[in-house]
C-alpha positions as CSV (number, residue, x, y, z in Angstrom):
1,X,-10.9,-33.8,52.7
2,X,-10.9,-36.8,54.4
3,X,-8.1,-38.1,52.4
4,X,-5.9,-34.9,52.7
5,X,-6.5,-35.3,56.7
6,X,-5.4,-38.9,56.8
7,X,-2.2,-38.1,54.8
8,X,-1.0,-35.8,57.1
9,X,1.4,-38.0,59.6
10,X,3.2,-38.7,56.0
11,X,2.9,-34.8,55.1
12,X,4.6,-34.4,58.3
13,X,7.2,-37.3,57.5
14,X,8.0,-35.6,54.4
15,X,8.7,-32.0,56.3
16,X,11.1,-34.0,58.8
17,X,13.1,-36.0,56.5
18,X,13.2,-32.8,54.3
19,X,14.2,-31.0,57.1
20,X,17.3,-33.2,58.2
21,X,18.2,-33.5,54.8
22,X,18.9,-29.8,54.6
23,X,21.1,-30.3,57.6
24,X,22.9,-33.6,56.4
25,X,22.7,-35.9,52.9
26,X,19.8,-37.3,52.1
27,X,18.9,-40.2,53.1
28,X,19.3,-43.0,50.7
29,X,15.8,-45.8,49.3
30,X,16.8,-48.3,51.4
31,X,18.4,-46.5,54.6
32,X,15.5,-46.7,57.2
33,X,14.3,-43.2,58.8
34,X,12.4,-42.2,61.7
35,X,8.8,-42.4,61.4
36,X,7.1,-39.0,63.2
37,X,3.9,-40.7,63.9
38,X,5.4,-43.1,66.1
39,X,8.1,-40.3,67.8
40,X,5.0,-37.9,68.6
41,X,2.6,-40.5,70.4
42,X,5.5,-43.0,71.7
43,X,6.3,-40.8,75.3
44,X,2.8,-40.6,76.0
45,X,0.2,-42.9,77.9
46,X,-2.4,-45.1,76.1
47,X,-5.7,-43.1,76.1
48,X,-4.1,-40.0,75.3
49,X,-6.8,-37.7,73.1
50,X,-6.3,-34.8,70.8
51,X,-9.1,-33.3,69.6
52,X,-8.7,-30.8,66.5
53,X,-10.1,-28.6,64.0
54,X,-10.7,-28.1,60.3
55,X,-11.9,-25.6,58.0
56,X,-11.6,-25.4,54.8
57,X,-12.5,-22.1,52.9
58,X,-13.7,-22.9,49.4
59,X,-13.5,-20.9,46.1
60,X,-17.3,-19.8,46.0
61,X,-16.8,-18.8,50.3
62,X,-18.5,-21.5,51.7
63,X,-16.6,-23.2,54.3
64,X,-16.3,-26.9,55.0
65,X,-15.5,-27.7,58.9
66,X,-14.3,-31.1,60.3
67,X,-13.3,-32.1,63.8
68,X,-10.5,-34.6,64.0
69,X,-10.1,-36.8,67.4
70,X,-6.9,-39.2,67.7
71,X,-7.1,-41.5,70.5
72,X,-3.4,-43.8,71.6
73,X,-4.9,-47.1,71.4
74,X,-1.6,-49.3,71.6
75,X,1.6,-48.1,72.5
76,X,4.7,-51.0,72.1
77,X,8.7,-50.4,71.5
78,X,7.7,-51.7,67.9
79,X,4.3,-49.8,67.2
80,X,2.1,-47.2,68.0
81,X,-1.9,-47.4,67.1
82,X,-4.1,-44.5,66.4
83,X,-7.6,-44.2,66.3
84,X,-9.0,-41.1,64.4
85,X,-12.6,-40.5,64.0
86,X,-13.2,-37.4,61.5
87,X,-16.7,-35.7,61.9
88,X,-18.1,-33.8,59.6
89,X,-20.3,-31.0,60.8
90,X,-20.5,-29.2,57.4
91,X,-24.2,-27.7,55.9
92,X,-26.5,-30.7,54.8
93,X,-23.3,-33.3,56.1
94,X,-23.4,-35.7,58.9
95,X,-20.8,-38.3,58.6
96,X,-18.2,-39.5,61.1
97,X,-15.3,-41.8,59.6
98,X,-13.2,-43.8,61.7
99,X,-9.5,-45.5,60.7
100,X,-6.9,-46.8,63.0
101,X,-3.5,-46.7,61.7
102,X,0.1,-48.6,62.6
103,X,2.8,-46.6,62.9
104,X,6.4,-48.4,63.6
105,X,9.2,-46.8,65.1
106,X,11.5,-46.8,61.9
107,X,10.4,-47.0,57.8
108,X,12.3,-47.1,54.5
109,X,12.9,-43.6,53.6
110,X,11.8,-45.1,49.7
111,X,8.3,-45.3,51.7
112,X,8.4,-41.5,52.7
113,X,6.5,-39.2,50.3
114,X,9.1,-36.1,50.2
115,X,7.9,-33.1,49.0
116,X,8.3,-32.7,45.2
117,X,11.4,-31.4,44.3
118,X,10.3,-27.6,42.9
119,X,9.4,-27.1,46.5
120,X,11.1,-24.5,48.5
121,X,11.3,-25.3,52.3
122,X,11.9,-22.8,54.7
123,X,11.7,-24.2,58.3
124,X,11.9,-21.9,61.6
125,X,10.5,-21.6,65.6
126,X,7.7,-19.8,66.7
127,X,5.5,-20.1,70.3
128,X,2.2,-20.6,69.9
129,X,-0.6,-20.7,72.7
130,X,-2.2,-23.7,73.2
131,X,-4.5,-24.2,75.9
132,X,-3.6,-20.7,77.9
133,X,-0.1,-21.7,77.7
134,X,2.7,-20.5,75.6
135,X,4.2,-23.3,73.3
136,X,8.0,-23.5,71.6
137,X,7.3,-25.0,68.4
138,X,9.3,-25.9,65.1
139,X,7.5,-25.0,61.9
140,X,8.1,-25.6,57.9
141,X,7.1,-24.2,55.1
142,X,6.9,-25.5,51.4
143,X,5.8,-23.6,48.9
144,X,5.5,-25.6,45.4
145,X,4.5,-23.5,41.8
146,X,3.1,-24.8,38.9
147,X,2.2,-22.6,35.9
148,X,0.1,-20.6,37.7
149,X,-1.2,-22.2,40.9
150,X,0.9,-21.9,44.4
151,X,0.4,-23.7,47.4
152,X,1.9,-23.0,50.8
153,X,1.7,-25.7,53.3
154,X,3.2,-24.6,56.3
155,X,2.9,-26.7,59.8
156,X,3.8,-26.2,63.2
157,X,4.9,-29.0,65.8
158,X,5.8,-29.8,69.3
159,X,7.3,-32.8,71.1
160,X,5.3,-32.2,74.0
161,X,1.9,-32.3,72.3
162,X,0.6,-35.5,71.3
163,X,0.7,-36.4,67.8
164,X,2.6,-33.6,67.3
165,X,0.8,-31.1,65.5
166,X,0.0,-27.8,66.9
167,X,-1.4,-26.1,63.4
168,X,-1.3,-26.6,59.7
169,X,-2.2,-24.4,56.7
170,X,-2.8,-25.2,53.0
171,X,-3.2,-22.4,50.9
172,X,-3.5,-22.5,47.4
173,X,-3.8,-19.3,44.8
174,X,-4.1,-19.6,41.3
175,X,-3.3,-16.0,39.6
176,X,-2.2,-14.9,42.8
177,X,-5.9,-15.1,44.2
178,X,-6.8,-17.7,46.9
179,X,-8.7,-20.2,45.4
180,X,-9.1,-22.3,48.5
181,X,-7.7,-22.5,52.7
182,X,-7.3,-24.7,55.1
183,X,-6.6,-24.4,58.7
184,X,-6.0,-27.5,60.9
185,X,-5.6,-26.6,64.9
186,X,-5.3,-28.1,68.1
187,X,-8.7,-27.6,70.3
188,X,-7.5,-30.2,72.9
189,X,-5.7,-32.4,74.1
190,X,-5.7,-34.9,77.1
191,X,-3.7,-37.5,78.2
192,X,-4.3,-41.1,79.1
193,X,-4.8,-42.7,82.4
């Protein structure tokens, strides 16, 4: 889970070069592309939090939980840093990871891991609640088939929350039962000094 969590700034990268490709071309290897990461943590302070919230419901019912907590470490016009520290408070599981990642302002859209190309993206606008207070967000939705296995991977995002994610859902059903879930939300957030 771990590695699922740390892939999602370039999840997200995907759904927003996916999403501007549906309004113009795609695109080409070597034309260079925003990078999200950078765009959702570069207008706030350094020290800015953002606590969130994992679980992930597995095929025998027994749930996995995670708490996620991104801290703005370094904040330049040619990089952000992130800290992320992933506990895990599952049954019989005490572990906290910690990685710091580089994000620059612009990357090579070959670098971008688009969603495959059996996907079908729908995108849309929703408000959400977070923190007693009603949010406008943007969400997308791909849903990719393969024999008999679907997985829908829909998030929801915000300019005005740090790091940008509101909520995120993986679902995936094999024979149209749900063989597992996972919900990402936002618990917190705070911003720097």
């Amino acid at each position: 889970m771990i590695g699922v969590r740390a892939l999602v700034g370039v999840a997200v990268a995907a759904f927003v070069v996916a999403g501007a490709a549906a309004q113009q071309a795609t695109p080409k290897p070597d034309e260079m592309v925003n990078t999200p990461p950078f765009q959702h943590w570069g207008s706030f302070p350094v020290g800015t939090r953002v606590t969130q919230k994992q679980v992930v419901t597995l095929p025998d019912g027994g749930k996995a939980e995670q708490v996620i907590v991104q801290k703005l470490l370094e904040k330049t016009p040619k990089r952000v840093t992130v800290e992320t520290v992933v506990t895990d408070n599952s049954k019989d599981i005490a572990e906290k990871t910690r990685t710091v990642i580089t994000y620059p302002p612009m990357i090579r859209m070959d670098q971008v891991s688009v969603s495959s190309p059996d996907a079908a993206v729908t995108e849309g606008k929703e408000e959400l609640m977070v923190k007693g207070k009603k949010i406008a967000t943007e969400w997308m939705e791909a849903v990719t088939k393969s024999g008999d296995d679907v997985w829908r991977e829909k998030t929801w995002t915000a300019q005005e929350i740090p790091g940008g994610i509101i909520k995120e859902t993986l679902v995936h059903e094999r024979g149209g039962k749900v063989v597992s879930e996972s919900i990402l939300e936002l618990v917190d957030f705070k911003l720097g000094p």
